[in-house]
N, C-alpha and C positions, 0 to 999 in steps of 0.2 A: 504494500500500500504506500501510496506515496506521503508527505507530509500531513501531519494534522491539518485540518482545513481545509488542505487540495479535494478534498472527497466532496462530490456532489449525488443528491437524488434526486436535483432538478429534471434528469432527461426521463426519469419513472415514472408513469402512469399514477394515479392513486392507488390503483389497485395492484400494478405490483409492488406497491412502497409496501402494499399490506403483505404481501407476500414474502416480500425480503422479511418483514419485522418477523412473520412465522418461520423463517428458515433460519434467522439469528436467535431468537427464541430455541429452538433447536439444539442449534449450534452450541450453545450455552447451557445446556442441561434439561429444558425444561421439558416436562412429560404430559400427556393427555391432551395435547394441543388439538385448539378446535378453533378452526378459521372460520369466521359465519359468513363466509361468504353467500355461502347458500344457492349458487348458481354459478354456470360454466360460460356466462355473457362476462362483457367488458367490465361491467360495472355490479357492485356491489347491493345488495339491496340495502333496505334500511335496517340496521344492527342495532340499532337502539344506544350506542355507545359503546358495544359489545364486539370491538373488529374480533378481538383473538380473545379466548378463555385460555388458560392453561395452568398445568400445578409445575411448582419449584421446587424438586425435595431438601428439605433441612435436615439437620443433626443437631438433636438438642448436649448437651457439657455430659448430660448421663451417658450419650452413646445414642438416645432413643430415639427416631425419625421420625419426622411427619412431612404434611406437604403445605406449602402454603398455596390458594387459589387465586392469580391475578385475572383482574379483566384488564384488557390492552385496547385502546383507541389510538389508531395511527392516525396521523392530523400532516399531511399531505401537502403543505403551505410555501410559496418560496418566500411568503412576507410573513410576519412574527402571528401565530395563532390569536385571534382576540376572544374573550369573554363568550362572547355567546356559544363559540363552538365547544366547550366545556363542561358544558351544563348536562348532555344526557346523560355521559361516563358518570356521574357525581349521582345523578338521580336513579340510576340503575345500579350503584352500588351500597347506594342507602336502603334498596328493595331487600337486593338480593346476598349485601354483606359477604365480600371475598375478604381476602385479607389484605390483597393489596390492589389500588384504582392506579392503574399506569397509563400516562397518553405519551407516545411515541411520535415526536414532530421531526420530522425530516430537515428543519431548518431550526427557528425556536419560536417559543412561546411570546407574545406580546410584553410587554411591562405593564398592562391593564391584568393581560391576562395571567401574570405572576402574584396579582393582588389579590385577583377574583380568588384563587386558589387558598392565599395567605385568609384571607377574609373569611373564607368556605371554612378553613379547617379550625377560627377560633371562634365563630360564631355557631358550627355545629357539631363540633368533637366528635369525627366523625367515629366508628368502631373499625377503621381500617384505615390502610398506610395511603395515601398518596402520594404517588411519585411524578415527575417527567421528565423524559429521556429527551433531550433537544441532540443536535447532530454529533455535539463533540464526544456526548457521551457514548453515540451509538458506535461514532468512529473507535474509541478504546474496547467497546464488545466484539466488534468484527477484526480486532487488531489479531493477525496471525492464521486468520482466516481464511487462506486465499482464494482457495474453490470457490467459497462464498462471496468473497470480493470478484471473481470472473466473472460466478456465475449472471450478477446481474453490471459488468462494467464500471465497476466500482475502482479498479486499480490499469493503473497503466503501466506496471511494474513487469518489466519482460522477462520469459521464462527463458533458463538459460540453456546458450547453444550447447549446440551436439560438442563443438570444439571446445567449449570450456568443462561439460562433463569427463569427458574423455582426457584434460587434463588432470583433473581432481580424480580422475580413477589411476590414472598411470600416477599419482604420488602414494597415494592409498594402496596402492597395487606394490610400491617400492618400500613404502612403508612395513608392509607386513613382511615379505623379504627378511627385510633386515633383522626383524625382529625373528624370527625363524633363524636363525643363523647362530651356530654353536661356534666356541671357541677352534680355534685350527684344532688342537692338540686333539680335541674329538674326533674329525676327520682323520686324521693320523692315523688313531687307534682304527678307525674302521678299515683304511685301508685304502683309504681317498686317494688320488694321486695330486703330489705339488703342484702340479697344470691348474688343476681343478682347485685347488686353495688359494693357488695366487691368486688366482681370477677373483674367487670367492671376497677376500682379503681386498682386494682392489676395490670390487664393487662396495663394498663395507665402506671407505675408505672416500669415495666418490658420493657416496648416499650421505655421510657427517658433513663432508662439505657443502653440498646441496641442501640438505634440511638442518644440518646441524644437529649433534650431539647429542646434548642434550634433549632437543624434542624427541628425537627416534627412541631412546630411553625411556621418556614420556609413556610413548604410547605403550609398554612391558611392566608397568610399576607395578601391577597390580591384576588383579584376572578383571576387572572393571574395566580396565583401561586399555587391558587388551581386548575383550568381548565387543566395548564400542567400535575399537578400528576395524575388526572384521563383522561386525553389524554394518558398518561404514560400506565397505567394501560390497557387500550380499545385498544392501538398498540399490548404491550406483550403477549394482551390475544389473540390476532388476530394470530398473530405468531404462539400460541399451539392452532389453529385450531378452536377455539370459534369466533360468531360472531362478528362483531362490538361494540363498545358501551355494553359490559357484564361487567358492575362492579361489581356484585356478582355472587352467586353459587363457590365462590374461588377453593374448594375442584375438579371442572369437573375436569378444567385442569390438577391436578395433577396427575388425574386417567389417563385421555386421554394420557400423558405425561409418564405413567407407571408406576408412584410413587406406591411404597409398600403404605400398610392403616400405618405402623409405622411411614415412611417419611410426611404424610399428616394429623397428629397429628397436632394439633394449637399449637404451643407455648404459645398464649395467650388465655381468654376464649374461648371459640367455637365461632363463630359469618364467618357474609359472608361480603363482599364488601361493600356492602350495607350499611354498620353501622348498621345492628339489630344483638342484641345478640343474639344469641337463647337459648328460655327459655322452 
């Protein structure tokens, strides 16, 4: 998403702002949701103040859950909501007593209509929360959202190229290498040949330089920190079309991905994900 503020839902319909408001609602936890739209036309019928119902589950300090019931009025305005459109949400929560009355403004609410509100809640106490979500707020619900942000043209945040996954896999890819890699004197014992350890040893050697030291260390401190880089490694391979869980074969993806045979030259010895050199 791009900066606070840059976000518009001026180009939305009313009826999809209601829409979005149900799939952020969603997105956010909430369960039993019921859009009253009531019809598969443009426009919405008359809700009474009622766009979305839905429950919020809590957790009370004991452990014990419950749900709290909000009614939701999307208020669909590019100029600040005033007083009078306010009034059903208020009257149909006084009926029918949810826990929380939420109006949902795409932009914001009036400074009459911040009063009417103020006014409403000392004059009739009511037995439930009122809230209102104007855009900034809506903006920090959908923050990290992005599906959500595509879905209705919300972000103009580009999805990153084939050429920059494809970098971030061949480090990840070199990354776990390194980490794979025993001391010479264990090859030794197995019966490695010096060919095969210099290289080994080189490549070691070229991978500190390039990432440094310390980070390749980094990523071994711990079974944590090693399960991330190859969770790392099993997402971006997932992404260029390979199964789950392929920590080696490195060279498919690059094919699959259309790398030239020049581009998918090892930097370091030949070897696959796996930690085997190839000998």
């Amino acid at each position: 998403m791009g900066r606070m503020g840059d976000i518009t839902f001026d180009r939305l319909s009313p009826t999809k702002f209601e829409e979005f408001c149900h799939d952020l609602l969603h997105a956010n936890g909430s369960v039993n949701i019921d859009w009253r739209k009531g019809t598969g036309l443009a426009s919405s019928p008359a809700d009474k103040g009622r766009d979305i119902v839905c429950e919020l589950p809590r957790s009370d300090p004991d452990g014990s859950k419950h749900f709290e019931r909000y009614f939701v009025d999307c208020k669909h305005y590019k100029k600040g909501v005033p007083p009078k459109e306010l009034a059903n949400l208020l009257a149909w929560a006084e009926a029918e007593r949810p826990d929380v009355a939420v109006f949902a403004v795409s932009n914001f609410l009036s400074n009459p209509g911040k009063d009417f509100i103020e006014t409403y809640r000392k004059n009739n106490r009511p037995p439930f929360k009122i809230k209102y979500w104007e855009k900034p707020h809506l903006e920090r619900m959908m923050a990290r959202k992005i599906l959500l942000q595509r879905k209705y043209s919300l972000t103009s945040a580009p999805i990153r190229s084939v050429r920059q996954i494809l970098k971030a896999e061949a480090e990840l890819c070199d990354r776990l290498w390194y980490g794979r890699k025993m001391p010479a004197a264990f090859y030794r014992e197995k019966g490695t040949s010096e060919e095969v350890i210099k290289g080994m040893l080189k490549g070691k050697r070229e991978a500190e330089k390039k990432y440094g030291k310390k980070s390749l260390m980094d990523n071994m401190k711990d079974d944590w920190s090693w399960g991330f880089l190859s969770g790392k490694v099993s997402a971006i391979r997932w992404v260029l079309g390979l199964d789950w869980d392929v920590l080696d074969s490195g060279i498919a993806s690059h094919r699959a991905a259309g790398r030239t045979a020049e581009d998918s030259k090892p930097k370091f010895p030949q070897r696959n994900c796996s930690g085997q050199d190839n000998r």
